[in-house]
C-alpha positions as MATLAB code, in Angstrom:
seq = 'XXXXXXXXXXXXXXXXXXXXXXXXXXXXXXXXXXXXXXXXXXXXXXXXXXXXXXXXXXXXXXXXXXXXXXXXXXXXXXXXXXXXXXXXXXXXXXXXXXXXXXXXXXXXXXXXXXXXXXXXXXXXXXXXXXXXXXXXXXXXXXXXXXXXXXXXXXXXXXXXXXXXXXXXXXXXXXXXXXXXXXXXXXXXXXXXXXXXXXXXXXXXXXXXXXXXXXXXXXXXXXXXXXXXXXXXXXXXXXXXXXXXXXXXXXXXXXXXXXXXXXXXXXXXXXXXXXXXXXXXXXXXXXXXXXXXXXXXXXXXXXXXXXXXXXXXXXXXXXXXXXXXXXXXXXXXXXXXXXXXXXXXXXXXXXXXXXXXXXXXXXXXXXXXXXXXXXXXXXXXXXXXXXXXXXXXXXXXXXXXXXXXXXXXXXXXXXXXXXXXXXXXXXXXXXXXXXXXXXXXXXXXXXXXXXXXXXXXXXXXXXXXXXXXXXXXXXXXXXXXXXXXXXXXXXXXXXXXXXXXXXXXXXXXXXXXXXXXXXXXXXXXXXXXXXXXXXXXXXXXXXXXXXXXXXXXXXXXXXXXXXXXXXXXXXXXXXXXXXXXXXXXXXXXXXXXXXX';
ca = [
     152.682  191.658  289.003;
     149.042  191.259  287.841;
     146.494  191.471  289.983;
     142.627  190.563  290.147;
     140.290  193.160  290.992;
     135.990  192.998  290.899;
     135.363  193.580  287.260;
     132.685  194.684  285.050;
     132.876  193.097  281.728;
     130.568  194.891  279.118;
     129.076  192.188  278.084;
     125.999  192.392  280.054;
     126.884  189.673  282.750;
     127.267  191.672  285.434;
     129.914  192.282  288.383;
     132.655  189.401  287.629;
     133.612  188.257  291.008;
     136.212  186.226  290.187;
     136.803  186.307  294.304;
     134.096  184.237  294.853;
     135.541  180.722  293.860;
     138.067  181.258  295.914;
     139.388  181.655  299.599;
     142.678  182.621  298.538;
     141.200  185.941  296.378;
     139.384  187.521  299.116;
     142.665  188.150  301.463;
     143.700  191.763  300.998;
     141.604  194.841  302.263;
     141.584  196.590  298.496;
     139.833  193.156  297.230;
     142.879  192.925  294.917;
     145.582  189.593  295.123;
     148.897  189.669  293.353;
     149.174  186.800  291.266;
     152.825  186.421  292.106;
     154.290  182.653  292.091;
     153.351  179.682  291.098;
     150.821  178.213  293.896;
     148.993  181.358  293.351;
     148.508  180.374  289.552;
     147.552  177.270  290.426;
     144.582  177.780  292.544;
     143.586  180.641  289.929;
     142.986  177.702  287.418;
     141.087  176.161  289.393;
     138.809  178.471  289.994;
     138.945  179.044  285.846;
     136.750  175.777  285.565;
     133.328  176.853  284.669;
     130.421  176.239  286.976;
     127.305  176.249  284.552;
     126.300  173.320  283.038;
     124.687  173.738  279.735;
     123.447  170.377  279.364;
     119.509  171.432  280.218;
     119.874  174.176  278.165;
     120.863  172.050  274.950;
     118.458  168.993  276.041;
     115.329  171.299  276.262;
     116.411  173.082  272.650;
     116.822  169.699  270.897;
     114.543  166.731  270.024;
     115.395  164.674  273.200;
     112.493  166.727  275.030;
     108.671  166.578  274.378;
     105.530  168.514  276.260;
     103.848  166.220  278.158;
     101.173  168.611  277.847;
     100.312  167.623  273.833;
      99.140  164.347  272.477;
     101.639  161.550  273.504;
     102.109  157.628  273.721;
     102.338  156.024  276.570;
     106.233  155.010  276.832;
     105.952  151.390  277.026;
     104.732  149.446  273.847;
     102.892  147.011  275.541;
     100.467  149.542  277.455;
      97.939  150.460  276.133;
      98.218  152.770  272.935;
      95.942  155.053  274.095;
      97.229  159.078  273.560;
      97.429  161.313  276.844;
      97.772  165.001  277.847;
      98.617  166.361  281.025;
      98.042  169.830  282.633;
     101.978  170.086  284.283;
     103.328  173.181  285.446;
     107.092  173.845  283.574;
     109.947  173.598  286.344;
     110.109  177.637  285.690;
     108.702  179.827  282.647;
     112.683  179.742  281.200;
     111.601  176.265  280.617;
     108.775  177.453  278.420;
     110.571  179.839  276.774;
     113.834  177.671  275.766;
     111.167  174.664  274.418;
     109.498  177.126  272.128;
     112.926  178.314  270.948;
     112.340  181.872  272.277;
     114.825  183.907  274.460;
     115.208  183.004  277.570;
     114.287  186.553  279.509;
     112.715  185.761  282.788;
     115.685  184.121  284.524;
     118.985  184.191  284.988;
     119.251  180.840  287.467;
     121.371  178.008  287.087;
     120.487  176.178  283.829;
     119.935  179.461  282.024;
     121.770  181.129  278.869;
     122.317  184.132  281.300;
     124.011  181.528  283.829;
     126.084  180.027  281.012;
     127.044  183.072  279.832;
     128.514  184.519  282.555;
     129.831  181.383  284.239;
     132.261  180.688  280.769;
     132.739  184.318  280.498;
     134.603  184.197  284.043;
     136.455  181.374  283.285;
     138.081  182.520  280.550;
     138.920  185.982  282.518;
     140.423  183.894  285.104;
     142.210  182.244  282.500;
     143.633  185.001  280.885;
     144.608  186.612  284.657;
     146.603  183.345  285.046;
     148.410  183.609  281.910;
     149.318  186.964  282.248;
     150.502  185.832  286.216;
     152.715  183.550  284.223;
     154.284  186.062  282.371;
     154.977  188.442  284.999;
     156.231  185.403  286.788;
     158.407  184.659  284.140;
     159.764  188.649  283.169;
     160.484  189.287  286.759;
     162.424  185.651  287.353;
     163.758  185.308  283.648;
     162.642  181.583  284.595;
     159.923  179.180  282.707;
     159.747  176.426  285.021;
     158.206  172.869  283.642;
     155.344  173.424  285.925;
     154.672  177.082  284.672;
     154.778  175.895  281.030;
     151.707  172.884  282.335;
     150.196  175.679  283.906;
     150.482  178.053  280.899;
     148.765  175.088  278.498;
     145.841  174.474  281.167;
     144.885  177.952  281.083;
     144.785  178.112  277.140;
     143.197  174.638  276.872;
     140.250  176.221  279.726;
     140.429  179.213  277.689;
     139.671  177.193  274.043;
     137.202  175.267  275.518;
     135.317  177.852  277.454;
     135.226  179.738  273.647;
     134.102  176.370  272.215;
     130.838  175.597  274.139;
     130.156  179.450  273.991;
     130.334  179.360  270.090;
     128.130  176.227  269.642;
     125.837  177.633  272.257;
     125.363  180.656  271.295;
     126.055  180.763  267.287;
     125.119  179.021  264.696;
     127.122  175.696  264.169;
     130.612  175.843  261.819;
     129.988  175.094  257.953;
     133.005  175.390  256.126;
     135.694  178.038  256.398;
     134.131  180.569  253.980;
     130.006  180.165  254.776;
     130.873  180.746  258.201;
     132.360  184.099  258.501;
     128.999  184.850  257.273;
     127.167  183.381  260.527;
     128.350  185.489  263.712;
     130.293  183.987  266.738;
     131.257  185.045  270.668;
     133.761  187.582  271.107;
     136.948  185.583  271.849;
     138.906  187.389  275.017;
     142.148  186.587  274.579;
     143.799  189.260  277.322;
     142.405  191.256  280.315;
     143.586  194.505  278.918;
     139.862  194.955  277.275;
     138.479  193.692  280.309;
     139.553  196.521  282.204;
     138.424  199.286  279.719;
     134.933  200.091  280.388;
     134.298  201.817  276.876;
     135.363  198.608  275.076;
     132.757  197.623  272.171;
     132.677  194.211  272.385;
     132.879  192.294  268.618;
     130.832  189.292  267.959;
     133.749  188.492  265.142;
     132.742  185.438  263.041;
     132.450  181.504  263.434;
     135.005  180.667  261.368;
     137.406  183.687  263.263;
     136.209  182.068  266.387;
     137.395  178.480  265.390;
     140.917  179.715  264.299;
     141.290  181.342  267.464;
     140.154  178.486  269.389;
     142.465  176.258  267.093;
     145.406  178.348  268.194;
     145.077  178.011  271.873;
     144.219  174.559  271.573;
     147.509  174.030  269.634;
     149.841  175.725  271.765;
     147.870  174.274  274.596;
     148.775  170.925  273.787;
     152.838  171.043  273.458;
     152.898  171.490  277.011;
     150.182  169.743  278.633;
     150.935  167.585  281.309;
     149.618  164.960  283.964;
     152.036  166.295  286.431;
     151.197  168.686  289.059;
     147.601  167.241  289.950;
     145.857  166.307  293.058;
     142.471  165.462  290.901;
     143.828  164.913  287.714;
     140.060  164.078  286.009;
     139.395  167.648  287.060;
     142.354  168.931  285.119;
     143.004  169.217  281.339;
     145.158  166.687  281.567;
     147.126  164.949  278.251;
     144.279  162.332  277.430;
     141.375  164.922  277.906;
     143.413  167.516  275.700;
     143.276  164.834  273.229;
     139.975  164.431  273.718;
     138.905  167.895  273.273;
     141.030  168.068  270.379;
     139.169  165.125  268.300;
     135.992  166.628  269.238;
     137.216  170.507  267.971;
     138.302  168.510  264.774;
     134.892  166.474  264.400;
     133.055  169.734  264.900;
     135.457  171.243  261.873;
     135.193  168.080  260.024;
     138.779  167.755  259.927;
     138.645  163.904  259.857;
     142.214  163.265  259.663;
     142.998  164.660  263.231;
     139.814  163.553  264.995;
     141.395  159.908  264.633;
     144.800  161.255  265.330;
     144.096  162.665  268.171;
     141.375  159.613  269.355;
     144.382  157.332  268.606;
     146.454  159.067  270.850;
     144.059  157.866  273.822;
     142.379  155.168  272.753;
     145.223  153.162  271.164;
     145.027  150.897  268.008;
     145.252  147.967  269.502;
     141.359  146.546  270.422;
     142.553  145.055  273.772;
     143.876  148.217  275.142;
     141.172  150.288  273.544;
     138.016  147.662  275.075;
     140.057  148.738  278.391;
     139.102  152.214  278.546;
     135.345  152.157  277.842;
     132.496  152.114  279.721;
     131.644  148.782  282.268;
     128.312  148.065  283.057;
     129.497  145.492  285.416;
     129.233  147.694  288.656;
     126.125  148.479  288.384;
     124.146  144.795  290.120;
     124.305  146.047  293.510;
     122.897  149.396  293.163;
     119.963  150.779  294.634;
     119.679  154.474  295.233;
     121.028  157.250  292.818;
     124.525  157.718  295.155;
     125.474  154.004  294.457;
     125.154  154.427  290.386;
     126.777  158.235  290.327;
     129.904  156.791  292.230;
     130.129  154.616  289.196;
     129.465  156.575  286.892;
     131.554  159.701  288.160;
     134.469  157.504  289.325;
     137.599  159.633  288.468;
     139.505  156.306  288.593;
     137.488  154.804  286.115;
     139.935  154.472  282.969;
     136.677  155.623  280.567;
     136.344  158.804  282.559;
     138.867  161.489  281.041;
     137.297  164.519  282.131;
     135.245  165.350  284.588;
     133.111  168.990  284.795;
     131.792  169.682  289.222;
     128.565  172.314  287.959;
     126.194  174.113  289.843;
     123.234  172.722  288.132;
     119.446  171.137  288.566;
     119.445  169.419  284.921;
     117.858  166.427  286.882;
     115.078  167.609  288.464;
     113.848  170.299  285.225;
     112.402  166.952  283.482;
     111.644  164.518  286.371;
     107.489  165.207  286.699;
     107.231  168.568  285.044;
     106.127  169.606  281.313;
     109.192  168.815  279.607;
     110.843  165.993  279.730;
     112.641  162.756  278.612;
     109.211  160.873  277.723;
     106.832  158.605  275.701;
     108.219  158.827  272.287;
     111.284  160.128  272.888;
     112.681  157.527  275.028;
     111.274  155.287  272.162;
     113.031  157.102  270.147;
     116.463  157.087  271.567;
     116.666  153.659  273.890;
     113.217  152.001  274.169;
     113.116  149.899  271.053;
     113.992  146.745  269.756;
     116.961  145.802  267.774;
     118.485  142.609  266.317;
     120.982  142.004  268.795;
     118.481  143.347  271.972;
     116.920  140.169  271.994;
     113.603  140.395  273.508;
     114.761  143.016  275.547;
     112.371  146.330  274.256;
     115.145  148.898  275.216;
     119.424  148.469  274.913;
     120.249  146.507  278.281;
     122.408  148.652  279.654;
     119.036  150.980  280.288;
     118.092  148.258  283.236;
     121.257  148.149  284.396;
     122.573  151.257  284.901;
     119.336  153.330  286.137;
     118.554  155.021  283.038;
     115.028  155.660  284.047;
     114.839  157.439  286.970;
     111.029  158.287  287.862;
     108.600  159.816  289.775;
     105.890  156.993  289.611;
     103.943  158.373  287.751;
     104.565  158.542  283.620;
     105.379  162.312  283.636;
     109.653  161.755  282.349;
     112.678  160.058  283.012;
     116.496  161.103  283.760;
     119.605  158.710  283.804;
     121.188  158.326  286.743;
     124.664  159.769  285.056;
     122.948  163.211  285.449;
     121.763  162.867  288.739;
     123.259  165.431  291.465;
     125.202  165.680  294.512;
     124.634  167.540  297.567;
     126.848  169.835  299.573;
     125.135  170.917  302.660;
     126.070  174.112  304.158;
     123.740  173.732  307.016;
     123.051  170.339  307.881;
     120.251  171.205  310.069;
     118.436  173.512  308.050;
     118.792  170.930  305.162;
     119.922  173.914  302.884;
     123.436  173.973  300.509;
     124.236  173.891  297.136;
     123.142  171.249  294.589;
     126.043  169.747  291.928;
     125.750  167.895  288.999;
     129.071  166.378  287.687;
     129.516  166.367  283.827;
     131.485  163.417  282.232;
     132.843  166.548  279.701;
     135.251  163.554  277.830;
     134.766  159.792  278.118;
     136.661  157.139  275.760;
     133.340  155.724  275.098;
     132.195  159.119  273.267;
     135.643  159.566  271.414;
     135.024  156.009  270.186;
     132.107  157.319  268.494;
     133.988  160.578  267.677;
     136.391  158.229  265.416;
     133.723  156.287  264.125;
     131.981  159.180  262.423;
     135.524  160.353  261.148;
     136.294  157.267  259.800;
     133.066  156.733  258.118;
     133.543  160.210  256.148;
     137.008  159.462  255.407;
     135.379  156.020  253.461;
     137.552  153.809  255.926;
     134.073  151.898  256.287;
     136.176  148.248  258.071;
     137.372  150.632  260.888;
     133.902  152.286  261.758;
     132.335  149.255  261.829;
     134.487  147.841  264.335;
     134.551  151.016  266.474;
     131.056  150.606  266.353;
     130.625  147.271  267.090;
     133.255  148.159  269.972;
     131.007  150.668  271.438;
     127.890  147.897  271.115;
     129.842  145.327  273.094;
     130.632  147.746  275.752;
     126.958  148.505  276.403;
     126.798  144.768  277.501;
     129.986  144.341  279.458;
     128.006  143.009  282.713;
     129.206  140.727  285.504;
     129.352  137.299  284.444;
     126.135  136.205  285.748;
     124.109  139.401  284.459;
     125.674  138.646  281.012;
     124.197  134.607  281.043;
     121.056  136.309  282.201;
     120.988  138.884  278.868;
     122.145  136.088  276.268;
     119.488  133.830  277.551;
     116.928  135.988  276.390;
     118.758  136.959  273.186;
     121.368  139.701  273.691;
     124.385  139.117  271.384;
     127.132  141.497  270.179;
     125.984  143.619  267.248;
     127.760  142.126  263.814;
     128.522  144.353  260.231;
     125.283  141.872  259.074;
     123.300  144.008  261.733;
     124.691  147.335  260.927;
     123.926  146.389  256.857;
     120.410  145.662  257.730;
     119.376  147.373  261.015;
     120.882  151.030  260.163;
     120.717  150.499  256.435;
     116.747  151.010  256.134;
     115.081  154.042  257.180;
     111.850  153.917  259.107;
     109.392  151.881  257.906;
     106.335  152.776  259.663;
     105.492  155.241  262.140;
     106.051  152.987  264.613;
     109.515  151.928  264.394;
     110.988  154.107  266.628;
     114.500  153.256  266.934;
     114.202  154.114  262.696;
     114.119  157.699  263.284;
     117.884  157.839  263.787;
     118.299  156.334  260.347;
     118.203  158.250  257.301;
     118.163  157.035  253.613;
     120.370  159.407  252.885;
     122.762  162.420  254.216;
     121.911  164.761  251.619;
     120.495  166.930  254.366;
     123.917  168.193  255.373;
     124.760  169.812  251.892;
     122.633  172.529  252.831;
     125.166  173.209  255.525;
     128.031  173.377  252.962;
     128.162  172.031  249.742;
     131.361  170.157  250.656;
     129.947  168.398  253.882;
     128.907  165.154  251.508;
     127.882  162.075  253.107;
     128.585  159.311  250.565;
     125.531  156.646  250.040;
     128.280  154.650  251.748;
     128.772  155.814  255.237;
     124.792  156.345  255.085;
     124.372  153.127  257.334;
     127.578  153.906  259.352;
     126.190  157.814  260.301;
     122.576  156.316  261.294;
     124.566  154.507  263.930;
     126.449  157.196  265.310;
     123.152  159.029  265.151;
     121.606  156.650  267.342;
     125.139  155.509  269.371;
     125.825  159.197  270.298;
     121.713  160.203  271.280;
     121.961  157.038  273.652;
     125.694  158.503  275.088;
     125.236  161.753  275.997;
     121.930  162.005  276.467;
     121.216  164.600  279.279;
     124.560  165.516  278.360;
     123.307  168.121  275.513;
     125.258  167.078  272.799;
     122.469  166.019  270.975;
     121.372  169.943  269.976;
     124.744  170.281  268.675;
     124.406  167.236  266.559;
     121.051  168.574  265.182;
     122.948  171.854  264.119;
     125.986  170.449  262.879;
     124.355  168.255  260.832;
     121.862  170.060  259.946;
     118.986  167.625  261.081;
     115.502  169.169  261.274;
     113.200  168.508  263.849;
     109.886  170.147  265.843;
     108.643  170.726  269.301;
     104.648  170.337  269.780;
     103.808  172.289  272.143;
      99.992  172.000  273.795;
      98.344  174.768  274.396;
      96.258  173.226  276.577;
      94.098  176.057  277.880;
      92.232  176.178  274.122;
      92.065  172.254  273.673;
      88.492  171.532  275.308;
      87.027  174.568  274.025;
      85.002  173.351  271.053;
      84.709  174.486  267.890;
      86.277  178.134  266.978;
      89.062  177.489  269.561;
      92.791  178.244  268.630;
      94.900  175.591  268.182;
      95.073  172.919  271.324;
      98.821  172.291  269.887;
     101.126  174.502  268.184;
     104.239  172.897  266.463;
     107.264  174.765  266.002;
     109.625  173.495  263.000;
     113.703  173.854  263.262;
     114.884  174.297  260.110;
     118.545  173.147  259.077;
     119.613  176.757  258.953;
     116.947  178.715  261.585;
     118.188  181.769  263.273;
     116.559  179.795  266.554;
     119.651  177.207  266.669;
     121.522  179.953  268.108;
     120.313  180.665  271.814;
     119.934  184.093  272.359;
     122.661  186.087  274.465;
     121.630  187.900  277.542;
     119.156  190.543  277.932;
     121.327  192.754  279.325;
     124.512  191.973  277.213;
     122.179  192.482  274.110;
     121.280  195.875  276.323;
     124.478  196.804  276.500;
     125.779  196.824  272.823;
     126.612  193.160  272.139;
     124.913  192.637  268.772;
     122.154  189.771  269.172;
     121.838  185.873  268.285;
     119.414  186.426  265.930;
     119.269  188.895  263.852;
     115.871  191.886  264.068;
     114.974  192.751  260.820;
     112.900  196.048  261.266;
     110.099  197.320  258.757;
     109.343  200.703  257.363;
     106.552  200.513  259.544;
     108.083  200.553  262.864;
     107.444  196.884  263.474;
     110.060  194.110  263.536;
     110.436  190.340  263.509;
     112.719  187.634  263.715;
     114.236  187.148  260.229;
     113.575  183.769  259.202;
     116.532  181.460  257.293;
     118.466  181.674  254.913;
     120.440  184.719  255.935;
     123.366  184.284  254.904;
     125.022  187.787  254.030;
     123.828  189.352  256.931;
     126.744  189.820  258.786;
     130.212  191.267  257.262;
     132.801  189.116  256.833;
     136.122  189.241  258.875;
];
């Protein structure tokens, strides 16, 4: 039988105590358990779930995040338009680093590439320790019970995924199936015989090797997933959340065909059963404090709710009062601005009713209740224990959106339009006296009229916030492959998801994988604010730094000490004659071999 010892994995993460999740692996004296029947796999893959969340991470790198520390608005439009600077300490200098798309070197704490890293990393050994449990199982029995072969798909499913976030974390996003074995990926552990060898050089492969691995488990994952066997099934990859991550996979490969397969095999055709499993907003009247909206929110009954990620994480408290954060004309930007069917509402309704601006008083950032936290005490008295955050990984309201994009770049224009207008109604799907209240002041259900007019222009003026999500055109994401063509079209239809998807997952971190996938370019000012009262000779009181569709910076940066200890680094060092060296700028295509 296999068994799980303390591991090194030399990839510069450190001791791998696999142990530590849980009770079960810390029984024998020679810190080693035999992973010898079936309960035994079971727990293993529980402990396989990651623990890192990387939606700060994402939220920080992307264009959901300002400085409060430059020039900014105030958030509301009918303050005052006077511009503001603060002098706000970062939650930690990580902060700093990830916002002016530097590596992240001076920590290693929760919300950290290091803390990603590692966290994925040991889910996938686990993972792989539990499928090779199965096999043992199975050679020594000559038995592959149903509930081995459920087993055997969750641990390739965990596996897949863990590989997925790690390759859209920590690479550059997927282009087409020749330009990206030209951008390196994450080494893909498929067995634990590598973990075990010490001496083992760690590849970086390729992208595009990375996604036909991940393909593969997800396939074979999927014959044999079940809903049987589970306690917590929203904490499981169970059938509807395999789906799930199988349309997004797709989306991500631009495979349009099987994003809608797969979104069809939870949400349905039919509009009544699909309206069923999105998000209510009718729950939220009687809430008050941040536990009443989470248990909404995070409700594993809740049929919108398909899977559901416990993390050790702080995402909430890195932008509420500090530097960076969710602020001024960002939240203009993504939910504080009028539309046609808002009424005289200045933000989308749902923002009121389901605490989406969580505050410290003072106009220093915001946080929606989804990604507020829950506390586990381990000492009541001593107020001290450990703080969770609990990612909705797969909701039917983002797959809606998943199949609307899809079926816009497939030309099946009828369909997107009424999984948009789908996803619009659901915003307003309050009680019955909360919806008389919104339609007296305006709020109606967004019509194809609306989506012809309101995400058919591009910004007008500087002003018009809620027009920076639309585009005139799409040509933008040519430069990503010369096949990823967004027809004049599905112009109006991708300015909604644009929009739709910021407003979903935001805190979430999705949006910095939009920007790369895409290939959307955007800036961080960042105020230095030590130079800005200086007078005349003074450096620069702001400094902007520009994301370019194809920068080297859209790939966080591995580890320090994996970097230290062979792995070949996010972006590449190109060294001069000289003995200096820089961070080569884009295009660099070429500069990794191909598989």
């Amino acid at each position: 039988m296999k068994s799980i010892k303390y591991l090194t994995l030399l990839l510069g993460v450190g001791a791998l105590t696999l142990s530590s999740c849980n009770d079960f692996l810390d029984q024998l004296p020679d810190e080693r358990t035999q992973i010898d029947n079936e309960t035994k796999v079971k727990q293993l893959l529980i402990a396989s779930y990651p623990s890192a969340n990387y939606g700060w991470i994402c939220e920080i790198s992307s264009d959901n995040i300002m400085d409060n520390n430059a020039q900014h608005l105030p958030i509301s439009s009918s303050s005052e338009q006077i511009s503001a600077r603060y002098n706000l300490g970062s939650y930690g200098r990580q902060d700093d680093e990830l916002y002016r798309f530097e590596p992240c070197v001076s920590s290693d704490n929760q919300d950290t590439p290091s803390y990603l890293w590692s966290s994925f990393y040991e889910g996938i050994i686990s993972a792989n320790y539990a499928l090779d449990g199965i096999q043992s199982i199975y050679e020594e029995t000559g038995e592959m019970t149903e509930s081995m072969k459920h087993s055997r798909a969750e641990a390739l499913l965990i596996r897949a995924y863990c590989h997925f976030i790690l390759v859209n974390v920590f690479s550059q996003a997927y282009k087409d199936p020749e330009a990206s074995k030209l951008d390196q990926g994450v080494p893909y552990v498929d067995n634990t015989e590598t973990v075990t060898d010490f001496q083992h050089q760690y590849d970086r492969g390729t992208v595009a090797g990375v996604y036909e691995k991940i393909e593969k488990d997800l396939l074979e994952g999927l014959k044999d997933v079940s809903d049987a066997d589970y306690d917590a099934i929203k904490y499981h990859f169970n059938v509807e959340a395999a789906h799930a991550f199988a349309a997004r996979f797709y989306l991500f490969k631009r495979d349009y065909a099987k994003v809608i397969e797969h979104a069809n095999a939870v949400l349905t055709t039919d509009p009544t059963q699909m309206a069923s499993k999105l998000m209510k907003y009718d729950g939220f009247g009687d809430c008050t404090y941040m536990d009443d909206y989470l248990q909404i929110f995070n409700d594993p009954t809740s049929p919108n709710n398909l899977f559901l990620l416990n993390t050790m994480s702080l995402v909430a408290r890195h932008g509420l009062g500090y530097r960076y954060a969710n602020n001024s004309t960002r939240i203009r930007e993504i939910y504080y601005h009028m539309t046609p069917w808002n009424g005289r509402y200045y933000a989308y309704p749902m923002v009121w009713q389901a605490g989406y601006t969580f505050w410290t008083g003072r106009d220093y950032g915001y946080f929606p209740a989804k990604a507020g936290e829950e506390f586990e005490y381990t000492d009541k008295l001593a107020g001290i224990g450990y703080v969770h955050t609990i990612r909705r990984e797969f909701t039917c309201s983002m797959l809606l959106l998943e199949r609307a994009e899809a079926e816009a770049m497939l030309g099946k224009y009828a369909d997107a339009a009424a999984d948009l207008i789908a996803y619009n109604h659901s915003l307003i799907s309050f009680s019955e006296a909360e919806a008389q209240s919104a339609a007296a002041v305006g709020v109606r259900d967004m019509t194809q009229a609306d989506i012809d007019s309101y995400f058919g222009t591009p910004m007008r003026n500087e002003t018009d916030y809620g027009k920076v999500n639309c585009f005139e055109n799409w040509d933008f994401t040519q430069n990503m492959s010369s096949s990823f063509v967004v027809p004049q079209e599905a112009v109006k239809y991708m300015n909604a998801v644009n929009e739709f998807r910021r407003i979903e997952r935001l805190f979430d971190g999705d949006r910095f994988f939009d920007l790369k996938r895409w290939g959307i370019e955007y800036s961080h000012v960042y105020g230095n604010y030590n130079h800005a009262f200086e007078g005349e000779g003074s450096d620069q009181d702001e400094i902007t730094y520009t994301m370019t569709w194809n920068d080297p910076r859209r790939a966080i940066e591995v580890p320090q000490d994996a970097i230290q200890a062979g792995l070949t680094p996010s972006r590449p060092i190109i060294n001069e004659p000289n003995g200096t060296s820089y961070t080569k700028a884009y295009p660099y295509e070429g500069y990794f071999s191909k598989d």
